[in-house]
C-alpha positions as CSV (number, residue, x, y, z in Angstrom):
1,X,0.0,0.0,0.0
2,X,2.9,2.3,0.7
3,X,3.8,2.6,-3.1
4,X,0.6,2.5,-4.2
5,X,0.5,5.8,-2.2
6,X,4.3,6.5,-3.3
7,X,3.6,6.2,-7.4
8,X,0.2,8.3,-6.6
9,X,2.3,11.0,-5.4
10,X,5.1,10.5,-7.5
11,X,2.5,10.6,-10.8
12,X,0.8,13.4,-9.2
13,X,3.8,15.5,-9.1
14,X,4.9,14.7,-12.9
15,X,2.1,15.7,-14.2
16,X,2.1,19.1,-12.9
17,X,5.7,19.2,-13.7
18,X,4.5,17.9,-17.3
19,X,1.7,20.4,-17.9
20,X,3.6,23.2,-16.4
21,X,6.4,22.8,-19.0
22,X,4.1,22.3,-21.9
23,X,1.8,25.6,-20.8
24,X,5.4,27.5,-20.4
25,X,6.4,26.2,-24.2
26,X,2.6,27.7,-25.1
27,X,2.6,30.6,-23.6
28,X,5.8,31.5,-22.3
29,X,4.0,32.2,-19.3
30,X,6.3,32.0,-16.1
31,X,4.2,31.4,-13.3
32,X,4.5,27.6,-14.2
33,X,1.2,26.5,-13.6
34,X,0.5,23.0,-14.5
35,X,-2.8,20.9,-13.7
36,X,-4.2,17.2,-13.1
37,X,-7.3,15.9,-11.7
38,X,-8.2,14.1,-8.5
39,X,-8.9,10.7,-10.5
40,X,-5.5,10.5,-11.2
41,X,-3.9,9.7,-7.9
42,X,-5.6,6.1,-7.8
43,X,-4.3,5.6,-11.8
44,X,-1.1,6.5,-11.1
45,X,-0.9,4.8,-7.4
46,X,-2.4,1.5,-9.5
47,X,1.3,1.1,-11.2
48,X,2.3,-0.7,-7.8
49,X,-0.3,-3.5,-8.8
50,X,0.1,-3.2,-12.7
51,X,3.6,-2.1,-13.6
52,X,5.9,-4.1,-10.6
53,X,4.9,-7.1,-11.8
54,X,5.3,-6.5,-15.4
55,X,8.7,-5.2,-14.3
56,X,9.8,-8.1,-12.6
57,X,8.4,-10.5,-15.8
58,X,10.3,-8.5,-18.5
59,X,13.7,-6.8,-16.5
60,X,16.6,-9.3,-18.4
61,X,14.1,-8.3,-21.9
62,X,16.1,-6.1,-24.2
63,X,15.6,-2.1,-23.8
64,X,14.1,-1.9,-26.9
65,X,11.6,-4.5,-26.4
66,X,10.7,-3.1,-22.4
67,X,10.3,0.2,-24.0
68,X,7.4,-1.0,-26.4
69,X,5.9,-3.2,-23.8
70,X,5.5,0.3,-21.2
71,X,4.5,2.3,-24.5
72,X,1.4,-0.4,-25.1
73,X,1.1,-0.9,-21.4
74,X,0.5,2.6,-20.4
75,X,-1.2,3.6,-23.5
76,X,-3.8,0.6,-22.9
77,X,-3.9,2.2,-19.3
78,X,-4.7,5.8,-20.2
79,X,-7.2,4.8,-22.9
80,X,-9.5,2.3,-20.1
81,X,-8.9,4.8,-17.7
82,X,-10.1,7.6,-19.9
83,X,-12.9,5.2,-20.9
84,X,-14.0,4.5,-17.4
85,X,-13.7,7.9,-16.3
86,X,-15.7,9.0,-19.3
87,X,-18.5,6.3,-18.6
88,X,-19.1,7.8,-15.1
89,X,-18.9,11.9,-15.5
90,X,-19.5,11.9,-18.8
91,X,-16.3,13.2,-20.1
92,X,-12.8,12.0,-20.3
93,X,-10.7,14.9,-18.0
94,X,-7.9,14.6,-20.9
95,X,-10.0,15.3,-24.5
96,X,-7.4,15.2,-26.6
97,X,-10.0,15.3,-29.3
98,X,-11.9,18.2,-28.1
99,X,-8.5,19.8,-27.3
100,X,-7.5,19.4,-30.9
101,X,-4.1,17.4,-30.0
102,X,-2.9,16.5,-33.7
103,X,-2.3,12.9,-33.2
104,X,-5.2,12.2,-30.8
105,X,-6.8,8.9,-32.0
106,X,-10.0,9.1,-30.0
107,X,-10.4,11.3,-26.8
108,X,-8.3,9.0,-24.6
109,X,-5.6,8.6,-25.8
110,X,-2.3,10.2,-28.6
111,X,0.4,8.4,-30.8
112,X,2.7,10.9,-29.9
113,X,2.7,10.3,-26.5
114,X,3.9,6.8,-27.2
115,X,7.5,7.2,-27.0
116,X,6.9,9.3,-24.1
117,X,5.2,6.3,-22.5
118,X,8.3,4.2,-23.3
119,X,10.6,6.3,-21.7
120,X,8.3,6.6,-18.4
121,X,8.5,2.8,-18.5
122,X,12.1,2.8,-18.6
123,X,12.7,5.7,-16.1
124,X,10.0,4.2,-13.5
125,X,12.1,0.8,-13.4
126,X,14.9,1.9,-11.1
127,X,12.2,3.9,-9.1
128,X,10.5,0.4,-8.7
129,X,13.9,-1.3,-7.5
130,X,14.5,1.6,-5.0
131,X,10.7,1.5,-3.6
132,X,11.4,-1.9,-3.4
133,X,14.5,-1.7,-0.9
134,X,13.0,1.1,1.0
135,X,9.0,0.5,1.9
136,X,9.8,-2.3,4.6
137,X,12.1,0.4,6.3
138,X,9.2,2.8,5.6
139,X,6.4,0.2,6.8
140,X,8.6,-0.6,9.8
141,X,8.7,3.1,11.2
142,X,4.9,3.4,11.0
């Protein structure tokens, strides 16, 4: 439960980073202000059930072939939680259709962000080793 909590945050905080940077390239606006959504803390906090053990099947896979198994893997992930989302308020938070993203294939999800997705994969793998080594410290201090 701890890294469930621990990849919430740690998505949380990217994707302020992320919309931030891309409002900045925009607007050239310096305040920096980047968004997400409440729903996202339990997407992003769900990588402790769906990503660790996809990790630990595919770590000795070459590079190439863990980067296109986290760019599938997350894009299926962002297009059933876009879905689901959709289903129960009606609207998907992240339109890319309605926000006229170029490469938006329905409202849930982009090809461009694919290699992006890869390289999240690849970056969140030694993220998963350390939570890993720390959380029973972490646990154990609670």
């Amino acid at each position: 439960m701890l890294r469930f909590f621990a990849y919430g945050l740690l998505g949380w905080c990217a994707e302020v980073v992320w919309t931030a940077l891309l409002e900045f390239l925009r607007t050239r606006d310096l305040r920096l202000a980047g968004t997400s959504y409440l729903w996202m803390f339990p997407i992003y906090g769900s990588i402790a059930f769906l990503y660790e053990p996809l990790h630990d099947a595919v770590r000795g896979a070459p590079i190439g072939l863990r980067a296109l198994v986290w760019a599938v893997g997350f894009t299926a992930v962002e297009w059933a939680s876009g879905w689901a989302i959709g289903r129960v308020t009606g609207r998907c938070p992240w339109d890319y259709v309605a926000a006229g993203a170029r490469f938006a294939i329905d409202p849930y999800v982009r090809w461009d962000y694919f290699p992006l997705w890869a390289a999240v994969g690849l970056a969140l793998e030694p993220v998963h080793d350390f939570l890993v080594r720390v959380t029973p410290a972490i646990a154990a201090a609670l």
